[in-house]
C-alpha positions in Angstrom: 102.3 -20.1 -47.6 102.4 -23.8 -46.6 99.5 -24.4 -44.7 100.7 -27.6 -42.6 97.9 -29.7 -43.3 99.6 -31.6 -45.7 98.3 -35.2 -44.9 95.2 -34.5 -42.8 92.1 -36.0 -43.7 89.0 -33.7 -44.7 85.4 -34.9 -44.9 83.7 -31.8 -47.6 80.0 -32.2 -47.9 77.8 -31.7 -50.9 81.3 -31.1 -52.9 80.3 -32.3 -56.6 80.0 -28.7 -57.7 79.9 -25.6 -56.6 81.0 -24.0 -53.1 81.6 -27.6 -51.5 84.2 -28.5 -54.7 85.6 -25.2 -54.6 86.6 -26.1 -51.0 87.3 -29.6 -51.7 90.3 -28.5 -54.5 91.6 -25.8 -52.1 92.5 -28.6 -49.9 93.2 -31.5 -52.4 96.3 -28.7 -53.5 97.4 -28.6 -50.0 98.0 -32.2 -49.7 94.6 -32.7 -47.7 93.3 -36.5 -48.5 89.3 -35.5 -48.9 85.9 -37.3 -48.6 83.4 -35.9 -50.9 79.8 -36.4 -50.2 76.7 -35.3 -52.9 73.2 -36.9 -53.9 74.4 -37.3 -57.7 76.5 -40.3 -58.4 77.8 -38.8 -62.0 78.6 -35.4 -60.9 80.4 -37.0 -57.7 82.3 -39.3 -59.8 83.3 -36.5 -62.6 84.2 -34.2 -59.6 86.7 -36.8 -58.2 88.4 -37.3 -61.2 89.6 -33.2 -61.7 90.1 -33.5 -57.5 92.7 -36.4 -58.1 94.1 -34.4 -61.4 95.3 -31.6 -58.6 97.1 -33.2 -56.9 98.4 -37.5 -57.2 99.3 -37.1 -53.8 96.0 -36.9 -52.3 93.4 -39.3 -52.2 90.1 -38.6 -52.8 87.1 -40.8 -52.1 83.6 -40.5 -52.8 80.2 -41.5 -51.0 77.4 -40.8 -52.8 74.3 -40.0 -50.9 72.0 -37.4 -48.9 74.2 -36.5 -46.3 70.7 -34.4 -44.4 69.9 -38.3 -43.2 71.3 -40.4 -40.4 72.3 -43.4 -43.7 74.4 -40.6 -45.3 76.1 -38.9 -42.5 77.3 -42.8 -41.4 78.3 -43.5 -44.8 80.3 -40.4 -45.2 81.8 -40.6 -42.1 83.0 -44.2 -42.1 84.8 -43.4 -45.1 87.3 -40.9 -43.6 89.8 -42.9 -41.5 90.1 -39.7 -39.3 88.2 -36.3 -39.7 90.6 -33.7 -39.0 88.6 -31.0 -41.5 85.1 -30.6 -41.5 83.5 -28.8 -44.4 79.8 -28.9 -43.8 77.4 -28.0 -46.5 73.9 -28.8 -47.3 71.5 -27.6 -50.7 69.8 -24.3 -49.2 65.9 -24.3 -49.0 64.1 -22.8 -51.8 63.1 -19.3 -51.7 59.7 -18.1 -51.5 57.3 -16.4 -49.5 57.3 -17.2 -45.9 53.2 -17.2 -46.1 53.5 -20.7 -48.4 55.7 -22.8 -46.2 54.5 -25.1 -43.5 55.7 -27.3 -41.1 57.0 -29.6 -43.1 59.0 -27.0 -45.5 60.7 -25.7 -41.9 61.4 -29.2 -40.2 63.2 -30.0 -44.1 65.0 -26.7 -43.9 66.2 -26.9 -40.2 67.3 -30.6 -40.7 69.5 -29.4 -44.0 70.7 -26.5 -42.8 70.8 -26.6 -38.7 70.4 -29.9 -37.7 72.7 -31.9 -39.8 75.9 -29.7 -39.6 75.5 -30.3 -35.7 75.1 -33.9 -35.8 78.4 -34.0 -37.8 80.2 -31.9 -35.6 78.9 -33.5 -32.5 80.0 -36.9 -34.4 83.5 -35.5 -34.9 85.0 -32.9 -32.6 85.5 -34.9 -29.2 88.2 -37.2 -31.7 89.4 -33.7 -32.6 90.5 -32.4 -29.5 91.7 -36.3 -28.1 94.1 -35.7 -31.3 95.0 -31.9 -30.8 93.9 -31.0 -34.2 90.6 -29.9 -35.8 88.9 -27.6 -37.9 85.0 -27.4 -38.6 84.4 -25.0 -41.4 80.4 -24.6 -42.0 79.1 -23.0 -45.6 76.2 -21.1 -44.0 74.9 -17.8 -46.0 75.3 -13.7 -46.2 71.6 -14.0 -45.1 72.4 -14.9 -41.7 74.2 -10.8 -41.5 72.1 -9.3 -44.4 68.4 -11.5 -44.4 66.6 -11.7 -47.7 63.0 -11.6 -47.2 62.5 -14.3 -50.3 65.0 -16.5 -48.2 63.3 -16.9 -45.1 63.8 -21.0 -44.5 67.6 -20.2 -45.3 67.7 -17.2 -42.9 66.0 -19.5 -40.2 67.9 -22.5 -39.8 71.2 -21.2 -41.0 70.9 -18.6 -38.3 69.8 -21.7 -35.7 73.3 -22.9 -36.9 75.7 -20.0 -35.9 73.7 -19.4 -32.6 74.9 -22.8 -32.2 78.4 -22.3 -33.0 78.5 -19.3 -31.4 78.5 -21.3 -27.5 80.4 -24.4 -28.7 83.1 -23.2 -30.1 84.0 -21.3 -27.1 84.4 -24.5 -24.9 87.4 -25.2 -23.3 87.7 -28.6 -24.2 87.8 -27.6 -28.1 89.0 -24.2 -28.5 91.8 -25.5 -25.8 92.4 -28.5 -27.6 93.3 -26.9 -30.8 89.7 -27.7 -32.5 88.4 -24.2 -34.4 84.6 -24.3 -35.7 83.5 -21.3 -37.8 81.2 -20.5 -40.3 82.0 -19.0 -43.8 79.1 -16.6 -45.4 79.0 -16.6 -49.2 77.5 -13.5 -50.8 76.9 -13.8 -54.5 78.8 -16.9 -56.0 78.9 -17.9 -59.4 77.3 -21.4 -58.3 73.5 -23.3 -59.3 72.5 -22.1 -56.3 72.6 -17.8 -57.6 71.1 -19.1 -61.1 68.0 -21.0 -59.3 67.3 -17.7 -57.4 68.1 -15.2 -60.6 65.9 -17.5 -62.2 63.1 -17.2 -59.9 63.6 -13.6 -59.3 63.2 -12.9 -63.4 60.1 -15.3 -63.1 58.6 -13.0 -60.7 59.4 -9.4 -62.0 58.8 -10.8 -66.0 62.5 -9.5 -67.0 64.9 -11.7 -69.0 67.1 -13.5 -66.6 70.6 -11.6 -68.0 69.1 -8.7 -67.2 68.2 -9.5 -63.4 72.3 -10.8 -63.0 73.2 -7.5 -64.8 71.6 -5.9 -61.9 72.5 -7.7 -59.4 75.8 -7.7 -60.5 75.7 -3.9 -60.5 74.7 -3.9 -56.7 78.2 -5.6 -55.5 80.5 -3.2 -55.1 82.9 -5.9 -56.7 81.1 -5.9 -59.7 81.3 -9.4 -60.4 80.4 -12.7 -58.9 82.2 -14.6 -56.8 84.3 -17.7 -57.6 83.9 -21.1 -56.0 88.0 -21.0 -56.1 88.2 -18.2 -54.0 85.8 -19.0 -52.0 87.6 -22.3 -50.9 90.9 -20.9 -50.7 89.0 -18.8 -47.6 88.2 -22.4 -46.5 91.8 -23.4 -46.9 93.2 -21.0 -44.4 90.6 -21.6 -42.2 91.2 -25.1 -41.8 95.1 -24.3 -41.9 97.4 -24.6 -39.1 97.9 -20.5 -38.9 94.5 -20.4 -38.2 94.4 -22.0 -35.0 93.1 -18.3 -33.0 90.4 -18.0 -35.0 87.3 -19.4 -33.7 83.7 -19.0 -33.4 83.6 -15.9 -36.4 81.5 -15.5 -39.1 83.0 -14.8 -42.6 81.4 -12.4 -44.7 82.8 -13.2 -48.2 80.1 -11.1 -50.6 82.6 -9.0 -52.4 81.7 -5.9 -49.3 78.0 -5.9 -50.5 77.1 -5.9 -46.3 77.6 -2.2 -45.8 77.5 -2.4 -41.9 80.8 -1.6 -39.9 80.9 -4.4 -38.2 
């Protein structure tokens, strides 16, 4: 399926590894020109070069920085000569319990996770709509359908988020203009982010970190992990022409470990 967005530009946060690259190829295949943001200049510059070894034909520029502050959302944005694909995406909080987090811990998570993604959009979507094109795509979490008590900063502000989303997108002035904002909800992805919580799940139960996966990889009823390729080839279509009726939704991409009906 040609996606017809061949030639659009697409600003991907955080996209040196993991779910934010896994996006950022999906598009770089479909002839999207990208903007990759992340912290770490080496992974963000080896990144780039496997991006521009998909496809010649699409450019792909880097910005290294913390996209969570006002210096590296303006640095990332005056980058991409028009932002017609929004991939926000910020480092989730760490887990914990809820009883060892104060004020500070929230304000960092709600700026990461809540705050930033809305100051992008808010930066982007009025250009959108002027240009009858645009697609916000925001990486929140499963937690936000199916909370994790160890998770608590993550279910917070990611759930701030698609409150959020929930009104905007609705507006006639975007969703009438052609300008889509949803939010995709990874489950269980083979990423840093699963290993840092396996890892800190073995630390507190004293079992060997294989054997923690093992059983969490037992409790998907996929049986496996997902892949960051899969998960941005949901991001693809999302951001495609085809999907210009879908706004507002939630994604729930955990290989059907959610076991609600709706």
């Amino acid at each position: 399926m040609d996606l017809g967005i061949t030639g659009k530009w697409a600003l991907v946060c955080a996209a040196s590894k993991g779910l934010g690259r896994g996006c950022a190829a999906a598009l770089v295949q479909e002839g999207v020109h990208v903007v990759i943001t992340a912290r770490g200049e080496e992974a963000l510059r080896h990144a780039a070069v496997e991006l521009k070894a998909l496809n010649r034909a699409s450019s792909v520029r880097t910005v290294v920085g913390d996209i969570t502050t006002p210096e590296g959302r303006a640095a990332a944005l005056a980058a991409c000569p028009q932002v017609d694909i929004l991939v926000t995406n910020a480092g989730g909080p760490p887990p914990g319990d809820f009883r060892q987090w104060d004020r500070d811990a929230w304000i960092a998570a709600l700026d990461a996770n809540m705050l930033t993604p809305i100051e992008l959009i808010r930066a982007t979507v009025d250009a959108m709509a002027d240009r009858g094109f645009g697609r916000v795509i925001n990486i929140t979490s499963a937690a936000v359908k199916a909370p994790n008590d160890i998770l608590g900063l993550s279910n917070g502000a990611r759930s701030g988020l698609t409150g959020f989303v929930a009104g905007i997108a609705r507006q006639p002035r975007l969703a009438g203009r052609n300008v889509t904002i949803n939010n995709l909800l990874p489950g269980p992805f083979d990423t840093d982010r699963l290993r840092t919580t396996l890892a800190g799940a073995a630390a507190r139960s004293g079992q060997p970190v294989e054997a923690v996966a093992e059983q969490r990889r037992k409790g998907v009823p996929a049986q496996r992990f997902g892949t960051p390729e899969e998960f941005g080839a949901a991001c693809a279509f999302l951001a495609s022409q085809q999907a210009g009726f879908i706004t507002g939704q939630n994604w729930l991409i955990d290989g059907g470990g959610f076991p609600g009906t709706f």
